[in-house]
N, C-alpha and C positions, 0 to 999 in steps of 0.2 A: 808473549804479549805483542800485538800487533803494533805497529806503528798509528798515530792518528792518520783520518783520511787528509788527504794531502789540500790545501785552502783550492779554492779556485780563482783565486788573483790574476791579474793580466800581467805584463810585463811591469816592473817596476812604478807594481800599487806601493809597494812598502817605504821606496823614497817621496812617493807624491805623498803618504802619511806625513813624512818628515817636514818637507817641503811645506808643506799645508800648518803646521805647526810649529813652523818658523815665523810665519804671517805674521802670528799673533802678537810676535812681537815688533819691535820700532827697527825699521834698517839697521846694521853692524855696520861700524864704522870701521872700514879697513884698507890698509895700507898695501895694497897691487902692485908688487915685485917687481917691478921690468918688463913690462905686459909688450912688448916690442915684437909681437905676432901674432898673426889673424884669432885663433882659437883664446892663446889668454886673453886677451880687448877685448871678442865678444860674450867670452864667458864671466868679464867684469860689468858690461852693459847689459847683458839679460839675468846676471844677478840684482843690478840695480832696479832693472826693469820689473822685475816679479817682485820687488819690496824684500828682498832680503838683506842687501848691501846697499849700502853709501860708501864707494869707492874713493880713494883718495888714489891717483894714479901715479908710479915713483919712477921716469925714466926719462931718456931725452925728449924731450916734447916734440919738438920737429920727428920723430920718428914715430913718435907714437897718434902723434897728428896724420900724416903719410898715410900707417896703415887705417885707421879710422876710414880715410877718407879712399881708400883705396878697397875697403871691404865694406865700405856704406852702412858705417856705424856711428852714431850721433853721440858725443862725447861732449857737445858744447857745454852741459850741466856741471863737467865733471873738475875738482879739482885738479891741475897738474903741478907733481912738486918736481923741477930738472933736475936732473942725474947726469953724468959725465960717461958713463958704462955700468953695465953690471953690478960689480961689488958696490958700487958708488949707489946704484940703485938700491941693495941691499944695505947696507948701512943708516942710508936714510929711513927707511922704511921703517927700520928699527929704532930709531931715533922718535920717531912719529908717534911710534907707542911709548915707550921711554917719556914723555911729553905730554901722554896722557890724550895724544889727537886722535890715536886708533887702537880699536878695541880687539883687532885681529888684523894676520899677514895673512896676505893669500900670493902662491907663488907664479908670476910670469913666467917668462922666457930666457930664463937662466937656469943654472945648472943646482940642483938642491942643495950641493955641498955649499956653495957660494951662499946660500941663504941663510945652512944652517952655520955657517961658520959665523956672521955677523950676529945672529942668534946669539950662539954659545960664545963667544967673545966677554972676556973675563972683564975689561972695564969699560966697555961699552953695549953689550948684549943683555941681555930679559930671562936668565935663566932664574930659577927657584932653586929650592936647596931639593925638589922633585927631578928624579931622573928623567928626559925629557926622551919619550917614547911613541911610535906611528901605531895607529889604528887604523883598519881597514873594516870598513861597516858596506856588508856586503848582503844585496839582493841575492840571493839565490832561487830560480826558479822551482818553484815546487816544495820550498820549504816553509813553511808556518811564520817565522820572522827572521829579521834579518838578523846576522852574524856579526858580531866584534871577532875581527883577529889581532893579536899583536906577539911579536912586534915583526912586520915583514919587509921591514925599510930603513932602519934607523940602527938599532942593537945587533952587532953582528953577534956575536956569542954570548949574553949576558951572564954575569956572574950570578949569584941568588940574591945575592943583596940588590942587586940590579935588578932583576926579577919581580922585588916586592914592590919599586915605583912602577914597574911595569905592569903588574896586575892592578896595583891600585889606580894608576893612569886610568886601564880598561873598564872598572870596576865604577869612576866618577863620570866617564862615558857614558857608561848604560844608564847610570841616575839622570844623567842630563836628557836622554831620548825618553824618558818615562818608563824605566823597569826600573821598580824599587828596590828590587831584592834581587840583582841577577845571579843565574848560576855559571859560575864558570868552571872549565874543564882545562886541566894543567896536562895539555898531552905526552904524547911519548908514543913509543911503538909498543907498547905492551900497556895492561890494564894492574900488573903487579908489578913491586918493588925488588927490581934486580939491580945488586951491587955492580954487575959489571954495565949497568946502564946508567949515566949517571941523570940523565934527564927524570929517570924514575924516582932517585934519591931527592932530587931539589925539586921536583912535582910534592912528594910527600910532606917535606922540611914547608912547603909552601902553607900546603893546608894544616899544617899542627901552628904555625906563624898565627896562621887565621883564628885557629882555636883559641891562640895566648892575646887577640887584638892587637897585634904587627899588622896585620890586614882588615880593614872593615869595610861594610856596605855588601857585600856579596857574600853567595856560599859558593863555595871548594870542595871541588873532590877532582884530585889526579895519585896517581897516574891514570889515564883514563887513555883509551887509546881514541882516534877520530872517528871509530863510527861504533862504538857503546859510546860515546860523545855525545852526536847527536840521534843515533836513533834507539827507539825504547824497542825493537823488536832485537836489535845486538844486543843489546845489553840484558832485555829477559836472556836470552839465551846463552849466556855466560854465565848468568846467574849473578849479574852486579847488584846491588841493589844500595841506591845511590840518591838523593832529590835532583844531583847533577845529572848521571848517566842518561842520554837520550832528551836532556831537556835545555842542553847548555848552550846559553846567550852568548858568552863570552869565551873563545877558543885562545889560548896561549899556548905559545909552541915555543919548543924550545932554544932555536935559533934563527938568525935571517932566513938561511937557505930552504929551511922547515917551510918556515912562513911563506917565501915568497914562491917556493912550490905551492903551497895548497893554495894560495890564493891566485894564481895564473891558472890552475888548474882549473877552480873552478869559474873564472873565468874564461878558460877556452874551451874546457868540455863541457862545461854543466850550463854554460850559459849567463852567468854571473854577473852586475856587476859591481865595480869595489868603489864607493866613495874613500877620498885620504886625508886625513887629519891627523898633525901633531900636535903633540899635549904634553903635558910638563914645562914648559915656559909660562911669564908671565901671560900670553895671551894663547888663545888657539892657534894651529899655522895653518892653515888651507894648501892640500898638492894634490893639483890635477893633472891628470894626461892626457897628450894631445890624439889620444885613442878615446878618451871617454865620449859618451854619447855626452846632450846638452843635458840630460834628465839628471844625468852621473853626476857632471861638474857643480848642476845648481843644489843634489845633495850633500855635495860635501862643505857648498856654501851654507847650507842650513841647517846641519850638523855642527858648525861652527858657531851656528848664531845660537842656537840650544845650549852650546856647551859654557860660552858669553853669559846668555842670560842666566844658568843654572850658577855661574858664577857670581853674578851682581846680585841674585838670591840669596843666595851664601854667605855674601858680605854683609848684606843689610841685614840679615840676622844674627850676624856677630855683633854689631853692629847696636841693637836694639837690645 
């Protein structure tokens, strides 16, 4: 079976979809990490700018004033809450939600650990009883839609138990960009179930989870390897026969190093790029890098506000 003919999209139509469909909703109010250089401050004011963020800005003011004015970025609109340093910025920030003033972090000019520790901080941090896990929602040129990976940032080796907040994190992802029913693919280097693999055994244990309702919102199938994954011409010819193989929205790998190869990868050979959002805390976390293009950065602010709104949805139907 052939592959489908490949979209004729231009370079990151799939984030301006996103981007475009953030609009619709009212600015995310969120809490800006340390923004203490050029690229975090203007990727806070051109998300303000495009109506996606209402920024609350967490750091020394005279320094964040500095680079403003020193990169000819108008901030006058924008809240400043002072910070002493870093941690100090992070801690606030966290507090800010905690308080119900912001409905997301989005990360500055500090280092993530620093962020995520104020985060995970047992009597003062936002964690859920959700294991709190990175997503990478990745343009790929030439492919049909964009990709969830996880986790390529956050879970070094996850257990399986750890596994299922991690598929589920990915799996409330995709609901919130508008795939109802995503397929995801539980990789591994092979497409069968070998004991001396063990990523094949907890790929498997994954989707039988899913069959008892441990997992919901998506379909499963792994082991799968990554290209009967995503393409349906590997996969005919393996003779998989799968609704995941060749069709899969959502990539889960089996550890950091997994992850953050295929996704460097295909960002350096295939041309890629990777918006980054954390999930499993009470709010979304926004981490950008000071390599992304501005296109990148404002996806991963608009993936944030989806993920936001998909949640205030959520609630108001518990709710009613």
């Amino acid at each position: 079976m052939p592959d489908a003919t490949p979209p004729t999209e231009g370079p990151r139509e799939k984030y301006e979809r996103l981007i475009a469909a953030a609009r619709t909703h009212a600015p995310l109010a969120t809490a800006v990490v340390h923004p203490c250089d050029e690229v975090s401050l203007e990727s806070a004011v051109e998300a303000a700018r495009g109506r996606l963020l209402a920024p609350i800005l967490v750091g020394p003011p005279a320094r964040i004033r500095a680079i403003a004015d020193k990169a000819s970025l108008d901030i006058d609109g924008f809240e400043i809450v002072g910070s002493a340093h870093s941690h100090d910025s992070a801690a606030k920030a966290v507090e800010l939600v905690r308080c119900g003033r912001a409905e997301a972090l989005m990360k500055g000019s500090l280092h993530t650990d620093e962020l995520m520790g104020a985060v995970v901080s047992g009597a003062t941090g936002i964690r859920t009883a959700r294991r709190i896990s990175h997503c990478f929602v990745m343009d790929v040129p030439r492919h049909q839609q964009a990709l969830i990976i996880s986790d390529a940032a956050v879970n070094i080796a996850p257990t399986l138990e750890e596994k299922v907040d991690i598929v589920q994190n990915a799996i409330d992802l995709a609901h919130a960009l508008g795939i109802p029913h995503p397929c995801v693919a539980i990789l591994s280097a092979t497409e069968t179930v070998n004991p001396k693999v063990g990523s094949t055994i907890e790929a498997a244990a994954l989707c039988k989870m899913a069959d008892r309702g441990q997992i919901t919102g998506g379909i499963l199938d792994g082991p799968l390897a990554l290209d009967n994954a995503i393409s349906l011409q590997a996969a005919s010819i393996k003779n998989i026969v799968s609704p995941v193989a060749g069709r899969a929205d959502v990539l889960i790998v089996p550890n950091l190093e997994a992850g953050n190869i295929l996704a460097k990868s295909l960002t350096f050979l295939a041309g890629a790029d990777a918006a980054g959002i954390v999930l499993g805390a009470r709010v979304p976390i926004i981490l950008t890098s000071r390599a992304d293009s501005l296109t990148t950065r404002l996806a991963s602010c608009a993936v944030a506000s989806l993920v936001a709104a998909a949640r205030r949805a959520s609630a108001a139907t518990a709710i009613s």
